[in-house]
C-alpha positions in Angstrom: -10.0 6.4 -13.1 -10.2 4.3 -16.2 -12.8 1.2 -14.6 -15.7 0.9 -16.4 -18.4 -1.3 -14.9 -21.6 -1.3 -13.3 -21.5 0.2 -9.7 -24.9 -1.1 -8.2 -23.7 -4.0 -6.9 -21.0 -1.8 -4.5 -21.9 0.4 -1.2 -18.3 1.8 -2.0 -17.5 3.1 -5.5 -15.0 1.6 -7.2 -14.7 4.0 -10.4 -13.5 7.7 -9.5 -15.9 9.3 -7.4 -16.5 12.7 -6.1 -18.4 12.9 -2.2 -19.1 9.3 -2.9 -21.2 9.9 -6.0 -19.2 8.2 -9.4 -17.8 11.0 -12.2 -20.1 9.4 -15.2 -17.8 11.2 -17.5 -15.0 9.3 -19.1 -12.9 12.3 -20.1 -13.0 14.1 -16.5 -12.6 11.1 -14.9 -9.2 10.0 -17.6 -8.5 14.0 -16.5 -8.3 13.4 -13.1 -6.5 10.3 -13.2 -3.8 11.7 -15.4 -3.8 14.8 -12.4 -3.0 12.3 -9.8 -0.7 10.5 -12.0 1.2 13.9 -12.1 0.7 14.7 -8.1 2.6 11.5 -7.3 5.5 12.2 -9.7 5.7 15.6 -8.4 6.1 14.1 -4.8 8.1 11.6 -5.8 10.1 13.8 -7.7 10.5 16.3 -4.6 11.3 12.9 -2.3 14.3 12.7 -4.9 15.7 15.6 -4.2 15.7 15.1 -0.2 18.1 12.3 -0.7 21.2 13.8 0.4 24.4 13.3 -1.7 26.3 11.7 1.1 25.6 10.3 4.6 22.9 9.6 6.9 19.5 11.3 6.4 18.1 13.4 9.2 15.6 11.6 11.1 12.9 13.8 9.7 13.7 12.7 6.0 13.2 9.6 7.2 9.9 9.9 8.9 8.8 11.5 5.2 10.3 8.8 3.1 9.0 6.4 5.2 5.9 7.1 5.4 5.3 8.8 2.1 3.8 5.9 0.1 1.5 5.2 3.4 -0.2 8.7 2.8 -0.4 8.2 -0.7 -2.9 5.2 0.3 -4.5 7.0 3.2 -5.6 10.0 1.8 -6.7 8.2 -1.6 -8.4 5.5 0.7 -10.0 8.3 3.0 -10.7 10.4 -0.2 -13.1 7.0 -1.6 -14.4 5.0 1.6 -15.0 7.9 3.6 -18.0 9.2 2.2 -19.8 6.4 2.7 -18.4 5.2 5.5 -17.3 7.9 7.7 -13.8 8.5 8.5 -12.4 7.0 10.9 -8.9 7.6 12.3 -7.7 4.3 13.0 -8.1 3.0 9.3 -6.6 6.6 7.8 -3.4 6.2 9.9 -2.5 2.6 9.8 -1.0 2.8 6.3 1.7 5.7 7.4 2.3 3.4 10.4 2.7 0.5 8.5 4.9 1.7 6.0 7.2 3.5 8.2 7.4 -0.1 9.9 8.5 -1.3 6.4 10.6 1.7 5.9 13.2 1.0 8.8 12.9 -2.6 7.1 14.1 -1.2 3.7 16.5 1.5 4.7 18.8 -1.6 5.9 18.6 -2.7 2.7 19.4 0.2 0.0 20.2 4.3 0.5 17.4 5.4 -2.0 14.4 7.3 -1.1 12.1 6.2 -3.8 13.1 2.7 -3.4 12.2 2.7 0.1 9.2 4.6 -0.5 7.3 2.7 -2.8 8.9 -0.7 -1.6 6.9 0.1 2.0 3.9 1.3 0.1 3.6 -1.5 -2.2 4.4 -3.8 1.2 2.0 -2.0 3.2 -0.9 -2.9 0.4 0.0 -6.4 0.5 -0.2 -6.6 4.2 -3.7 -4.7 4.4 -5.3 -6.3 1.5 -4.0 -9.6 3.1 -5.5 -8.9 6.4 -8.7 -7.5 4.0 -9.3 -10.9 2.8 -8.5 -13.2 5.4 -8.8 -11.3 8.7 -12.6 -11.4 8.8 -13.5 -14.1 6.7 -16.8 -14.5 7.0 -17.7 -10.6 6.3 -18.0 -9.3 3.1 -15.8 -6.0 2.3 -16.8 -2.4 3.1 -17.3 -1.8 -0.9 -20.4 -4.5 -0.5 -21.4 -3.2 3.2 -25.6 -3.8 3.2 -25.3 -5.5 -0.4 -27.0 -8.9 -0.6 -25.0 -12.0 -0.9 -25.0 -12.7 -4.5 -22.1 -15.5 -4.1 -22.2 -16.9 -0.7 -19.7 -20.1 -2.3 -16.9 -17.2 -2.3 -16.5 -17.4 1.6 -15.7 -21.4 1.3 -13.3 -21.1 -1.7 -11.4 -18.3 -0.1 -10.3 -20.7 2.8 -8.6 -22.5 -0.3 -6.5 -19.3 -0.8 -5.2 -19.4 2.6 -1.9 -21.9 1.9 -1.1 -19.9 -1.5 -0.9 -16.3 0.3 0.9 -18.2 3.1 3.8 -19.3 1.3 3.4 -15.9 -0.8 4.3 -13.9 2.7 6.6 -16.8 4.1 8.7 -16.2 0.5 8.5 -12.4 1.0 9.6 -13.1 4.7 12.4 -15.1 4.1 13.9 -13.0 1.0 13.8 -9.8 3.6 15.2 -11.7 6.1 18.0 -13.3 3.9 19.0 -9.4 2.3 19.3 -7.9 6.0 21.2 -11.2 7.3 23.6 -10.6 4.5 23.9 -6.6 4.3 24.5 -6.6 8.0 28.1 -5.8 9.0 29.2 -8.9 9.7 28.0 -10.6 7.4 30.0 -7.8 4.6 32.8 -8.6 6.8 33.0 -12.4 6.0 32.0 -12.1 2.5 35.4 -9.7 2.6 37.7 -12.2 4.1 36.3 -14.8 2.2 37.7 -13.3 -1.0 
């Protein structure tokens, strides 16, 4: 919404774009960044309020919360790659799965909605955009599909990359798996008799 930059060089917009073709004005495209600002709140806001005050959630709040920063991405990933690149059902349901993956991760870890929610979404990017970078190496992304190679180096410096996002995900890994050893009943229990 706010990006401001030459978009030859992408098959894929990058600055807010309406059927694929870029908004060239500043103040609709500000507008409509400021709406979806508001959207999000507004769901986030209503996510709030299914919390219940005491208890365990229904399975069905679950499935929302969980899943709620997943079709955040999808539908804003669907609304900008799709014109150009067809939609395709895989790609627009693999954030919701994902997220509800990290979801049922987070919910052992703390009883609030909109922590869970945007913890998965924000997890759920970083696993994609890993996968993005690394998965198919040697491809350049969708947003330069049928581009010409104007930095063929970047494919040999990314392999550089590879032991810093390793130990990035291998930190991430072993703080979730450190705050679910120790919020898990047993653990509670010892830290109890321990005092």
């Amino acid at each position: 919404f706010v990006r401001e930059e030459d978009q030859n060089k992408y098959f894929i917009p990058m600055q807010f774009a309406v059927f694929g073709r870029v908004v060239r004005s500043k103040l609709a495209r500000r507008a409509a960044g400021a709406g979806y600002v508001a959207a999000v709140a507004l769901l986030a806001i209503g996510l709030a309020k299914l919390q219940p005050a005491e208890g365990h959630p229904a399975l069905w709040s679950l499935l929302v919360v969980g899943t709620f920063g997943g079709w955040v991405s999808a539908f804003g990933g669907a609304w900008k790659d799709a014109p150009k690149e067809g939609f395709q059902l895989f790609k627009f349901f693999r954030s919701p799965g994902i997220a509800l993956g990290f979801a049922l991760l987070l919910t052992r870890l703390t009883d609030s909605y909109l922590v869970v929610a945007f913890g998965a979404l924000g997890l759920t990017i970083a696993t994609i955009e890993t996968h993005k970078k690394f998965g198919d190496a040697m491809d350049a992304p969708g947003k330069f599909s049928g581009k010409p190679v104007t930095h063929p180096e970047m494919y040999r410096q990314r392999r550089r990359l590879v032991p810093v996002y390793a130990a990035i995900w291998g930190l991430v890994a072993a703080m979730l798996a450190s705050s679910l050893v120790s919020s898990s009943p047993a653990a509670v229990a010892l830290m109890q008799a321990a005092r």
